[in-house]
N, C-alpha and C positions, 0 to 999 in steps of 0.2 A: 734169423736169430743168432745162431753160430758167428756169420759175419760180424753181428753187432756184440758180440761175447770178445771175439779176438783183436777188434778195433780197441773195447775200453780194455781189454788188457794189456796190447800193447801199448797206447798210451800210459798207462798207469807205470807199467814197466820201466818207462824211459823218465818217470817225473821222480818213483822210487831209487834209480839208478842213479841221480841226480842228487835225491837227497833221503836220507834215512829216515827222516822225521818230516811229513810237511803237511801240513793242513791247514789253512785259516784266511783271515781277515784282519789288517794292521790297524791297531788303536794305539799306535804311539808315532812318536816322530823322530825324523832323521837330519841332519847336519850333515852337509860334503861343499867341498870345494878343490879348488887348485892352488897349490902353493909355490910361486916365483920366485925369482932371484930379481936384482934391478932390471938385468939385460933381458927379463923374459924367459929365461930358459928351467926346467922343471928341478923342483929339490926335491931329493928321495931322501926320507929317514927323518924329516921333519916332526916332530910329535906336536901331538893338536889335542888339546884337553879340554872338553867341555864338563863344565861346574852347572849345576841346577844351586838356584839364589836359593830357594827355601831349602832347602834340605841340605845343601853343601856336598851330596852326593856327586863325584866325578867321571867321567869315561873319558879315554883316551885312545887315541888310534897314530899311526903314523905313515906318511905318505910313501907310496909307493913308487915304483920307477919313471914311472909318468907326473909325479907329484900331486895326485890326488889320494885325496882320504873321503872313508866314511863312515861316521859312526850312528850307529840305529836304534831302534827299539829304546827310544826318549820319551820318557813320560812327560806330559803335554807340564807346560810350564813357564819358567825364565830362567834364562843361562845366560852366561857368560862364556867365550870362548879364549883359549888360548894356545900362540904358534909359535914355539922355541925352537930352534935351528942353531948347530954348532957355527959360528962366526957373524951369525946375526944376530940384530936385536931382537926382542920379544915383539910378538903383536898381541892386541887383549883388542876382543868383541864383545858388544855387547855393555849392560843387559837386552837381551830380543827375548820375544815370545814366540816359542812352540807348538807348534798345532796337533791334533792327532794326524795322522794321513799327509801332515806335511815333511817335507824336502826341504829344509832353509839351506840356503849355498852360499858361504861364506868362503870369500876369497881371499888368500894372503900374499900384498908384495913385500917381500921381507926387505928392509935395509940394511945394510953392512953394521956390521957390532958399533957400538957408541953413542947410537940414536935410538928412539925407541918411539912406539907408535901404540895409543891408542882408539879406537877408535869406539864412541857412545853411540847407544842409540837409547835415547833417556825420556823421551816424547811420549809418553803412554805406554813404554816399552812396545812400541807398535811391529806386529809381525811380518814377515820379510816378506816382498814379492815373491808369488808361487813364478819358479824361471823350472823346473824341472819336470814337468810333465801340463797335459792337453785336459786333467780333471776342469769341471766348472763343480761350483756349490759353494755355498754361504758355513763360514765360521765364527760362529759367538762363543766369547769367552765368558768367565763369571759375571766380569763388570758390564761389560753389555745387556749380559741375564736380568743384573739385575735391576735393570736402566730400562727394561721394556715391561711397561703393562700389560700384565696378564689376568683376565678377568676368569677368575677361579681358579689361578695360579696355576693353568694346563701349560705341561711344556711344548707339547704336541705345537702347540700357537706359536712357537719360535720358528715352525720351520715354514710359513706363509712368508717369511721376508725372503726367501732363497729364490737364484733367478730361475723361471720357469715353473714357479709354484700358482697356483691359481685355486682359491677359494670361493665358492658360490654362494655359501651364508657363513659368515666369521661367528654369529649367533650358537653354532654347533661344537665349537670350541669349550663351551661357557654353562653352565649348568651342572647337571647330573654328567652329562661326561667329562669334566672339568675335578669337580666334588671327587667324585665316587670312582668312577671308571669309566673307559669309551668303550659302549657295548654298540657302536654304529661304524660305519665308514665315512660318515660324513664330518667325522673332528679328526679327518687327516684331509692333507692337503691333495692337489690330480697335480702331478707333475710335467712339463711338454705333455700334457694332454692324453696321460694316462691314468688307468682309474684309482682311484683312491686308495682302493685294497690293494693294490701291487707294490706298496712301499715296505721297505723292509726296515724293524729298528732293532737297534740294536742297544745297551746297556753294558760299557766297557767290551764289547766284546762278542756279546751274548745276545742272542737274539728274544725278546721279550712280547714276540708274538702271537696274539688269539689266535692258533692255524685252523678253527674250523671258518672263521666268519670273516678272516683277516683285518681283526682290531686289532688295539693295542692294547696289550696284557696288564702293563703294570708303567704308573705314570709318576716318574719321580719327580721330587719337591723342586723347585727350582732351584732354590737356595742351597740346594747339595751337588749343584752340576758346576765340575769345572768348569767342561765345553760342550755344544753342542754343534755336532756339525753335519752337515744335509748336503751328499754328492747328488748334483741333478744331471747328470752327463757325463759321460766316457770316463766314468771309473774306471781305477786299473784293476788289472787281471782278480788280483787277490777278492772283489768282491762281487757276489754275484746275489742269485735266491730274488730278484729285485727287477721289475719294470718302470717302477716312476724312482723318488729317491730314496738312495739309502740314509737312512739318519740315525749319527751316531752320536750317543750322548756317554759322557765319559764323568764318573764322579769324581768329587772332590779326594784330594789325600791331606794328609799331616804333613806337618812341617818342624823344624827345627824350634819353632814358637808356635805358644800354644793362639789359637784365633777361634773365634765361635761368634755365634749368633744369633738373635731372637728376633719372632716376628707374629703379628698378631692383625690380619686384616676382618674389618668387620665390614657388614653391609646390611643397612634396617630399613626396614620396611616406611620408617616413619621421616627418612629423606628422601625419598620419594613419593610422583605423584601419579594418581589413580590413573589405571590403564581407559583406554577407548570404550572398550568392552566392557568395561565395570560400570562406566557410568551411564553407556547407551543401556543397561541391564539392571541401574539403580545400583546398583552391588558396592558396598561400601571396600575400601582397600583391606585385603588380604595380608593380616600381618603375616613377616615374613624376615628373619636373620640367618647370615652365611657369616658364620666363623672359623676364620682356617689362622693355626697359631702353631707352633712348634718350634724349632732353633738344629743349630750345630753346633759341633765341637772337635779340632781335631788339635794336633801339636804333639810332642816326641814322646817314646816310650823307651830309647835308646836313641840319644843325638848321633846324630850322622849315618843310624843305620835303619832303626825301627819306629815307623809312626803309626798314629791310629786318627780314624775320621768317622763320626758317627752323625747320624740326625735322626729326626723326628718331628711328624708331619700331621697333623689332627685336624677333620673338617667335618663342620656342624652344618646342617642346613635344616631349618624349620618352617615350616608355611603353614599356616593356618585363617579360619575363619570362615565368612559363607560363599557358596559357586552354588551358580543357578544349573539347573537340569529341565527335561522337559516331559512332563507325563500326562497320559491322557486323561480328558477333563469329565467333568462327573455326568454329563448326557452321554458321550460317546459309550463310557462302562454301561449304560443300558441298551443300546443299539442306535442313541438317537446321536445322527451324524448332521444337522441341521445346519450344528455351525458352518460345517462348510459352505452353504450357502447365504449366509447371514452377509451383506454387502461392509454394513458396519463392523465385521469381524475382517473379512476378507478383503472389503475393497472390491477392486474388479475384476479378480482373483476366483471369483467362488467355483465349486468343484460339483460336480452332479455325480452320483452315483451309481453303476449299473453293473447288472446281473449277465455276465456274459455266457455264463454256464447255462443258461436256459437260453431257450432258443431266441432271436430278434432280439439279443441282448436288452432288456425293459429296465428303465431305470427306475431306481429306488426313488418312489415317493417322498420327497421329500427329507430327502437322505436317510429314512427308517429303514433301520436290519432290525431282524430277528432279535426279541425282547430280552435272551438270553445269548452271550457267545456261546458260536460255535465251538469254537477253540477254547478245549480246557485250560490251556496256560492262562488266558486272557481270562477264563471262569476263576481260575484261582487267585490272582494278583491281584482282581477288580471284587472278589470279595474280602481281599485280606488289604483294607488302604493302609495298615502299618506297616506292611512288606511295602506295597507298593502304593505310596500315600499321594492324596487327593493336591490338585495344585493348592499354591496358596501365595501367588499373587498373579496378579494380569501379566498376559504371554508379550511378547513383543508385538505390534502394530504389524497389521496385515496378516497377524497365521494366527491360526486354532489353539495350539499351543506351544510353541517355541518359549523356553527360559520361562516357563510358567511355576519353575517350582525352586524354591531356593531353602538349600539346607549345608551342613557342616560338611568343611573340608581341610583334611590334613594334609601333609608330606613331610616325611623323615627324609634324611640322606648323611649319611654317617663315614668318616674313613679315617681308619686308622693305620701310617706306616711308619717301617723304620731302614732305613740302609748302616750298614757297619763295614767298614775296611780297613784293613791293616796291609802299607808297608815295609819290605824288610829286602834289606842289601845283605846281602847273608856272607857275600865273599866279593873281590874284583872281577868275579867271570857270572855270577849267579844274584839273582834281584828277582822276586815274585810281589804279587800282591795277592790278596784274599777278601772278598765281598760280598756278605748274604744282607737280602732285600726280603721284606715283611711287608706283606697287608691285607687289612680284614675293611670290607666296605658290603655297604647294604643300601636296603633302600625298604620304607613303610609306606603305605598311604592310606588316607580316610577319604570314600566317594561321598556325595551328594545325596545318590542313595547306595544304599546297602548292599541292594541286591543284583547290583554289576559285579560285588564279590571281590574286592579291592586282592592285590596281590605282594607277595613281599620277594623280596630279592637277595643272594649276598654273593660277594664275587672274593673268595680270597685268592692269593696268592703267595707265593714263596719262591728264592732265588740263588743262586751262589753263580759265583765266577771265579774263579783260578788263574790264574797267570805266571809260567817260571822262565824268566829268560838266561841264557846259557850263552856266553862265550867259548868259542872250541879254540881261535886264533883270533887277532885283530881285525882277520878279512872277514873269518865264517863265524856267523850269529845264530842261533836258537831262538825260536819265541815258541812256548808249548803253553795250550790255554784249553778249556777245560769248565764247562757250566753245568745247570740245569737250570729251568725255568719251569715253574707247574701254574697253571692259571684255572678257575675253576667258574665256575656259571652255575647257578643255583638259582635259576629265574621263574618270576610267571606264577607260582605258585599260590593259587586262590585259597581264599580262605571265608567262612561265614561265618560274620558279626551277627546275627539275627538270631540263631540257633535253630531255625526251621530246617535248614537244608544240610545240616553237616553230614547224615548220609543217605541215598536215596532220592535225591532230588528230583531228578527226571520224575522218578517213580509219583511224587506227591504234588509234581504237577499236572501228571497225566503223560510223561512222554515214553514211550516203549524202548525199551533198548540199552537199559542198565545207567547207572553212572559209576564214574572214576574218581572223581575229585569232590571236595563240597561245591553244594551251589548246584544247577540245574543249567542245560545246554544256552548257548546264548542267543538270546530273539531280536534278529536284529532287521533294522528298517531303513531302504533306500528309495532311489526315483520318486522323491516327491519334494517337488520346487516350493512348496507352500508351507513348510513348517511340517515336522513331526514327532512323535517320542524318542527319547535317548532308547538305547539299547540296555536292555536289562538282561541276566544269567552273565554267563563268562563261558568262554571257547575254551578256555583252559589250556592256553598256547604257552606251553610248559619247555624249556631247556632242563638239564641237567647234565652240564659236560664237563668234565676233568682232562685235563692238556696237560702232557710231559713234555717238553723240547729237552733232549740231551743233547749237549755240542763236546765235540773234538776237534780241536781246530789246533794249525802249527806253522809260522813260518819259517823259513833257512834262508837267509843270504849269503852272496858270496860276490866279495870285490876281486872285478880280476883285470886289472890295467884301468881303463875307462868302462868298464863293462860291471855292473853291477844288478848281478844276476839273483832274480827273488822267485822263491818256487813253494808252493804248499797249496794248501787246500782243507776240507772240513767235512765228518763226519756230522750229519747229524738225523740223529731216531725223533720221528714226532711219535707219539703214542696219544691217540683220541678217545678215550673214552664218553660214549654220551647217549642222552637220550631226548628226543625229539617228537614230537606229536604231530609233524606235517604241519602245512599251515591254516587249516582248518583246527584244529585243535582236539583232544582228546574229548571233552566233552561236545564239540560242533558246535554249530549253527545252523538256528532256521533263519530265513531270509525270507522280508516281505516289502515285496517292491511295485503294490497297485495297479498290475498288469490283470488282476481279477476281480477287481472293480471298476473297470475301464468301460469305453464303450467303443464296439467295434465299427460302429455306423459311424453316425455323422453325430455330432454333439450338438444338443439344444438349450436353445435361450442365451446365449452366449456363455455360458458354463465353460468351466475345463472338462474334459470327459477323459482324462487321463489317470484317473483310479485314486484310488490313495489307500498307503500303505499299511495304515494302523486299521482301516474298514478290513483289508484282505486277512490282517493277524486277529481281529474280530471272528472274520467267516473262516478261516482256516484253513486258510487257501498259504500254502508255502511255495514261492516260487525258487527258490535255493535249499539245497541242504546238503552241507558237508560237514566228514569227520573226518580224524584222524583214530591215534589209538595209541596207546602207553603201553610200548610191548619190551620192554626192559631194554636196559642197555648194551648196547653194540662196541666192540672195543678193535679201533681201526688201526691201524699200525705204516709205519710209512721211513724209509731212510732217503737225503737226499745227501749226496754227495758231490762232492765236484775237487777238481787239481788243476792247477794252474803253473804257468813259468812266465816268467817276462824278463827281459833285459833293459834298464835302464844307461842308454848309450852316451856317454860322453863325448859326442862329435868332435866337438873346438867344449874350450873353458862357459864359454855363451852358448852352445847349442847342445841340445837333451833329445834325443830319439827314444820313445816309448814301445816295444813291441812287445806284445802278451799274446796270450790263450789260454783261455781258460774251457772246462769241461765240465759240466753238470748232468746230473742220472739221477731223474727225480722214480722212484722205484712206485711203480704202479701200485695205489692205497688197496690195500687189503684190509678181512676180518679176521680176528685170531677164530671164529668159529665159521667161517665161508658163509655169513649166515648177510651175504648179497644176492640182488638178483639182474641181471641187464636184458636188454631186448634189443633183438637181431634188427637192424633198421633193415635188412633186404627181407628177410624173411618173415619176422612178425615171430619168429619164436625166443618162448623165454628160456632166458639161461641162468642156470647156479654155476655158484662159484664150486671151484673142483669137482665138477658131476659133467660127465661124458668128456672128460678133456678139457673142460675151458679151465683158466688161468684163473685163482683165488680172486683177481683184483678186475675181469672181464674185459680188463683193456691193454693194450700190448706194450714195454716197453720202448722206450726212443732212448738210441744209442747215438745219436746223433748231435748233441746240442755242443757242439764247439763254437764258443763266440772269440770273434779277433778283438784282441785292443791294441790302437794303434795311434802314438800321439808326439804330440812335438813341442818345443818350449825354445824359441831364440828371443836372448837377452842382448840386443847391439849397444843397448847402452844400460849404466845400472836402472835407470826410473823406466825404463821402457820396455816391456814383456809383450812378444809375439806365440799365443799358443795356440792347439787347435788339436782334431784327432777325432777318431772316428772309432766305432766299436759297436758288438751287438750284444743284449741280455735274454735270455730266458726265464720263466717264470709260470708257477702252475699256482692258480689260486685253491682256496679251500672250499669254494662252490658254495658256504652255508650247509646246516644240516640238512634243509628240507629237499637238497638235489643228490643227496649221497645214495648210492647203492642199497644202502644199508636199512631205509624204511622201503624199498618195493615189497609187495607180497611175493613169496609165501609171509615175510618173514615180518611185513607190520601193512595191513593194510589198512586201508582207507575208503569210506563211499562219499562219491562227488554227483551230486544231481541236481540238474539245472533244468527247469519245467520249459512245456515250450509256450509263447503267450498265447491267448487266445487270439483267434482273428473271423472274420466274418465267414460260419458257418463252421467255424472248427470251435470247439472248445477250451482248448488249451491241455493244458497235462499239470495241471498244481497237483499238492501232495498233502496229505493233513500231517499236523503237527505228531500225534498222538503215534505211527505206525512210519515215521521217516526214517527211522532208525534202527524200526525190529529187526532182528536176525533172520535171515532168508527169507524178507518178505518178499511179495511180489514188485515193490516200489521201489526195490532197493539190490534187485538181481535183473545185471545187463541183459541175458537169456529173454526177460521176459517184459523188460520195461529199457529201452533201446538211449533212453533219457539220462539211466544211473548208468555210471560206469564207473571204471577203478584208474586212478589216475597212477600212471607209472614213469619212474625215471631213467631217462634211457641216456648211455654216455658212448659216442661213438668208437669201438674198436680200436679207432686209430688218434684216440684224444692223443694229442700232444700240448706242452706247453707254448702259450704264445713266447713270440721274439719281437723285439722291436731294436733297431736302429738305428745310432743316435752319432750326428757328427755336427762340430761346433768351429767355430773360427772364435779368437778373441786377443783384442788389444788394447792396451788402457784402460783395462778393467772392464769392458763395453764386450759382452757374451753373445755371440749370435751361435745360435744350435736349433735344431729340430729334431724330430723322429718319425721312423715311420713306424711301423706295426707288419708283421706278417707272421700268418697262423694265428690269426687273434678273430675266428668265427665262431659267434656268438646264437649263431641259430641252431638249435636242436641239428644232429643228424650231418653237421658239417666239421665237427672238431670238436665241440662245447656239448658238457651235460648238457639235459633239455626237460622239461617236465611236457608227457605228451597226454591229452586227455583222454576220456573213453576210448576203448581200442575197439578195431572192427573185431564180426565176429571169427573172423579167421583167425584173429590174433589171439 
């Protein structure tokens, strides 16, 4: 530890030594070149004045002994440049456009005074070959934004054209994550073949990341995005926190004129035509409208010094009408399961029944159970058909009951944002901007039936960004930036339409064991190939998480000959607060999978003799049941830091040498109340956080993550670019809640029990619904039934973040790159959280 203590000190010492101020990641862009005489030989003292078109704002630098300049920290744009020299003529460039993270390199041969040279580039204002560094990634401007179909106006969907992106359903783009927010990983893109949550985005600057579940926080409109740009390879030093790409999207600014915009996409149910499923199900079309309409506005508040850029983003989604469900039919609510053998129902299909709880497993007569269920749940819902009401049309061909019941269905999805930023040139050494982001998104729905216990959703968010750039001389630059980001999760949250259940549910079903929520445990039904009922209660698989990201971030440059030296790095605090119910849920599930109306022997008459599922939730026979538990909120706390330097080397005029290093210390997640627990994978013993020595966070830090960046850029002729370069990244994912520390017992536990089947001459180990869940019962304490156990999270000691490896060759525009991976293991006990199940009893 001590070793890994005076490594990052020292490091840190030599990057503070270097520069007073440095932390961060660049969202703007830079201008350099070389500036000649006819004969080829270098002019010192040359002034170089680049102008931005909209804004008329100018920066100027002047060549050095060698005759290179470079001016930096260029807000993304169109310029114009210009090269005046005592006894020459003027040179003017330009208009070109500016990228964020780009290098343009603009070279000047000056002619002798009395001639004069301009030179256009008027075509699209099309942006210059990257000739100064080994980066690959895709850059869209507005016009391109706004030139690409986006179905739910996700911007997320701009970065599937970047090379090395790869999407497995473009479908995940579009919808509710699209609308409202992306509460999945599957509406971001795998980059070289890393996983989808390892992307990093960024917002001007700021990182706008879900860090429990590694989504994306906050999705701005499209029509507010300058640029959006996606490094998918050998990014330089300056960025890091990222294994597939980083994607930076930068907003729009003001201008000298004022410009704005309105937009109104609608989509109706009534141009379109009836799904597959609708009409194999008779189901007439689902009305159904997505209206997303908003505008901008930006233009001066002070010409040439102060502008302002605002939008606003509104999205409606409404579905409604009828969805079929499936519920059991009015013989099976008295015990008579007949149908299953009915050939006309079934086909050649039909299912025989049997008693494997009694001895020589005997089959049910003619599918007759017992006149009454066993199982109360199944007593209560089969005597109350307005809870749980009688089919009311024919199931689908070939099953019992499949789609046998068709009733009202809604969906809400609602989002409302806004972005606001102002810039301001405040002197010729100092220029900031200022940016706060709003949104309130939700989500309603109406089930089929009631008593799945529909749930509602809202996810808001809030934002600001800072940026003050500082001139100290012409060589040495400032950029000091400055965010927060809060995203929030208010999921899952069931609710009862009916008014039977809103408290006590369990209890007025018959189930032991309290409840939490409305609505009553969820009864749910598997392993049956023949058709069966939908799942009724609700699991009550509840989020409630609040995410602060605070960022500090700072660059420093310094020109010094051909060497153009860039050093900084970035403070940043995650703060997690949340609350989590495991993935069983707070209120649980029973699970009934026809493993107890099965038959152990040989099957007769040609029957299935493989159970089925709604007879077992009849008899009451549970082959599953898990909980979770609502034990308040946990508040995790985490800094990741890192510092970097690189030299950008001006070999020759045409050749660019890339070297960096950068340093990341992702600080082992802790609770502000130690209220973790881990388990010793040699020993089997459990550990709290700060009790007997162990570390708040139970897993060790890693002082070691230094990644190289290393890259290259020759330009032999101006159309022709040869780049390439090799580098490695680090990155620690957020695991999801339900792997964190922070729900093992003591401190939120869980019961997982899984029965074992019956087989010939055993009986099996079902559980009845009514006692699956009491408090210390005997079904439900490992000691005494080897079946329940307590599921726990266990993260190895020596978890480190994965690295992966990434080097590219590229010319003509034509990217060949790969990557490898190393420390990316993925099994419990080798590097990776793990969820492990019932523990023996030594443990």
């Amino acid at each position: 530890m001590r070793k890994g203590i005076l490594a990052c000190c020292s490091f840190l010492t030599v990057v503070l030594i270097l520069a007073p101020v440095t932390f961060g990641q660049t969202i703007t862009g830079s201008v350099n070149g070389t500036v000649i005489d006819p004969s080829g030989a270098a002019i010192p003292g040359a002034k170089v004045t680049v102008t931005s078109v909209e804004t008329n704002v100018s920066n100027a630098d002047a060549t050095n002994g060698e005759g290179v300049y470079s001016i930096r920290f260029l807000q993304i744009g169109h310029y114009k440049l210009t090269i005046t020299a005592n006894g020459f003529s003027d040179q003017v460039f330009g208009p070109f456009a500016l990228e964020a993270g780009q290098t343009a390199k603009v070279d000047g041969k000056m002619t002798v005074a009395g001639s004069s040279t301009q030179v256009q580039v008027t075509e699209n204002l099309a942006p210059l070959l990257n000739t100064e560094s080994g980066e690959i990634g895709l850059t869209l401007d507005s016009t391109a934004i706004d030139n690409i179909p986006l179905t739910g106006r996700n911007f997320s969907g701009l970065t599937i054209f970047t090379p090395g992106a790869v999407v497995t359903n473009p479908s995940n783009f579009t919808d509710a994550n699209a609308l409202e927010r992306s509460t999945g990983g599957g509406a971001q893109v795998s980059v070289n073949g890393n996983r989808q949550q390892s992307n990093n985005f960024l917002l001007d600057g700021i990182e706008i990341n879900e860090t429990i579940n590694n989504t994306i926080g906050y999705s701005p409109s499209p029509d507010a995005l300058g640029q959006v740009r996606t490094i998918s390879a050998n990014a330089q030093a300056e960025y890091g926190n990222v294994n597939g790409g980083d994607v930076i999207a930068l907003l729009k600014s003001g201008a000298n004129k004022f410009h704005g915009s309105a937009f109104y996409y609608v989509t109706d149910y009534n141009l379109n035509a009836n799904s597959w499923a609708n009409n194999l199900n008779h189901v007439a079309k689902q009305s159904s409208t997505s209206n997303i309409f908003g505008g901008t506005i930006g233009g001066p508040l002070l010409h040439d010094k102060l502008f302002f850029f605002g939008d606003y983003s509104g999205n409606r989604y409404h579905q409604g009408g009828t969805a079929v469900s499936s519920v059991a039919t009015a013989k099976m609510r008295t015990g008579d399961f007949s149908e299953l053998l009915n050939p006309n129902i079934m086909g050649a299909k039909t299912v025989q029944l049997y008693d494997p709880l009694t001895a020589g497993s005997p089959a049910y007569v003619n599918n007759q159970l017992p006149s009454a269920a066993v199982n109360p749940v199944a007593r209560y819902l089969f005597a109350h058909p307005e809870l749980y009401p009688l089919p009311n049309q024919a199931p689908t061909a070939l099953t019992p009951m499949t789609s046998n019941y068709k009733g009202v269905s809604k969906k809400r999805i609602y989002n409302d944002q806004f972005d606001v930023k102002v810039d301001y040139t405040l002197s010729a050494k100092n220029t900031m901007f200022f940016r706060y982001s709003q949104s309130t998104s939700g989500d309603t729905n109406t089930n089929p039936l009631a008593i799945t216990f529909p749930t509602a959703s809202t996810y808001p968010t809030k934002g600001f960004a800072y940026q003050l750039i500082h001139t100290f001389t012409p060589n040495i630059q400032n950029e000091f930036r400055v965010g927060f980001f809060r995203t929030a999760w208010h999921q899952g949250i069931p609710s009862d339409t009916t008014g039977a259940f809103k408290s006590g549910g369990n209890a007025t079903v018959g189930i032991s064991g309290g409840t939490v929520t409305e609505g009553f445990t969820a009864q749910t039904f598997a392993g049956s190939g023949v058709g069966t009922s939908a799942n009724v209660g609700t699991q009550a698989l509840y989020s409630d998480n609040l995410m602060n990201n605070y960022t500090f971030a700072d660059n420093l440059t310094i020109q010094r000959g051909r060497h153009l030296f860039k050093m900084g790095g970035q403070f940043i605090r995650y703060q997690q607060n949340s609350v989590y119910t495991g993935n069983d849920g707070a209120q649980g599930q029973l699970q009934y999978n026809g493993n107890f109306t099965q038959n152990t022997g040989t099957a007769i008459n040609g029957s299935l003799a493989t159970g089925y599922n709604v007879a077992d939730f009849y008899l009451d026979r549970v082959g599953l049941a898990g909980r979770g538990t609502l034990a308040g909120h946990t508040g995790q706390r985490q800094w990741r830091d890192a510092g970097f330097i690189q030299d950008d080397w001006k070999m020759r005029s045409n050749l660019t040498i890339n070297l960096g290093v950068r340093w990341e210390w992702d600080q082992p997640i802790y609770e502000v109340n130690n209220k973790e627990a881990n388990l010793n994978l040699q020993t089997g013993a459990v550990q709290l956080a700060g009790v007997n020595g162990n570390s708040r966070a139970l897993y060790n830090n890693v002082w070691t993550n230094f990644m190289p960046r290393i890259g290259f850029s020759y330009n032999p002729t101006p159309r022709f670019v040869i780049r390439g370069g090799y580098g490695t990244t680090t990155y620690l994912e957020g695991t999801g809640a339900n792997l964190r520390l922070t729900i093992n017992p003591p401190f939120q536990t869980s019961l997982s029990y899984t029965a074992s089947a019956p087989s010939a001459g055993n009986p099996g180990s079902s559980v009845a619904a009514e006692t699956a869940f009491s408090a210390n019962g005997a079904t439900c304490a490992y000691a005494t039934n080897p079946a329940c156990g307590q599921i726990f999270r266990a993260w190895d000691k020596n978890l480190r973040p994965s690295t992966v490896q990434e080097q590219s060759l590229t010319d003509l525009g034509l990217p060949v790159n790969g990557s490898d991976g190393i420390f990316m293991n993925l099994s419990p006990g080798t590097g990776w959280p793990g969820e492990f199940p019932p523990m023996p009893e030594a443990w």
